[in-house]
C-alpha positions as CSV (number, residue, x, y, z in Angstrom):
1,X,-11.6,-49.8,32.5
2,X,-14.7,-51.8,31.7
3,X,-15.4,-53.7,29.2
4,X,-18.8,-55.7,28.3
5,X,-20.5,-56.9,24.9
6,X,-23.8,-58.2,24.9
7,X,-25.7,-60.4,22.2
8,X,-28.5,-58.7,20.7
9,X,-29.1,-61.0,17.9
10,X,-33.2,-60.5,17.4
11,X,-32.7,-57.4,19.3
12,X,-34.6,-54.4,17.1
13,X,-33.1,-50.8,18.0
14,X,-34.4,-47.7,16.3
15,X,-32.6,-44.5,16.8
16,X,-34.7,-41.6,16.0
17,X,-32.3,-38.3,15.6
18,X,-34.9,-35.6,15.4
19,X,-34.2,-34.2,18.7
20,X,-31.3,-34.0,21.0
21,X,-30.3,-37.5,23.5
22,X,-29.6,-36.5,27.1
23,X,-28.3,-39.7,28.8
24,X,-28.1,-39.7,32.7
25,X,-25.6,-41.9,34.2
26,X,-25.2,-42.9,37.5
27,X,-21.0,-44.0,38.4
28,X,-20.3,-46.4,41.3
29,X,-17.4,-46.8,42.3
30,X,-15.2,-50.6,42.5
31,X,-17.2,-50.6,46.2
32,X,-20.3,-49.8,44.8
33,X,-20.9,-46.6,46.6
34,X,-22.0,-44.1,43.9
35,X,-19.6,-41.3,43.0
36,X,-20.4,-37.4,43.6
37,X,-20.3,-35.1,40.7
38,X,-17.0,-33.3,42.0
39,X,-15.4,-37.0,42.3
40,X,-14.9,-37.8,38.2
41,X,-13.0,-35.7,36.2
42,X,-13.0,-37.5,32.6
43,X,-14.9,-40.2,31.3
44,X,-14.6,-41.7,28.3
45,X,-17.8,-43.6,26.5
46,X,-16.5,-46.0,23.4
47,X,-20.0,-47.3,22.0
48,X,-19.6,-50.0,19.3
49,X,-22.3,-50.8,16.5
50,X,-22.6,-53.1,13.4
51,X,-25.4,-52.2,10.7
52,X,-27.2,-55.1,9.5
53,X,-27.2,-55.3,5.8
């Protein structure tokens, strides 16, 4: 498992939920080759936020 944070203090993000998100993402593997479709069988996304007051 991964795991990365990132500072984004400054950073601005608006969501806007009126229509659906379709994310596309691209898997390597540890070698860096990318992975076929038929080569992951689950994936797990954990996505941490903090609302600023």
């Amino acid at each position: 498992m991964h795991f990365a944070t990132r500072d984004t203090t400054g950073d601005i993000i608006e969501l806007d939920f009126s229509t659906d998100i379709v994310w596309n993402l691209k898997i390597e593997s540890p070698t860096g080759n990318n992975l076929e479709i038929n080569e992951l069988e689950d994936m797990y996304i954990v996505i941490g936020y903090e609302w600023e007051d």
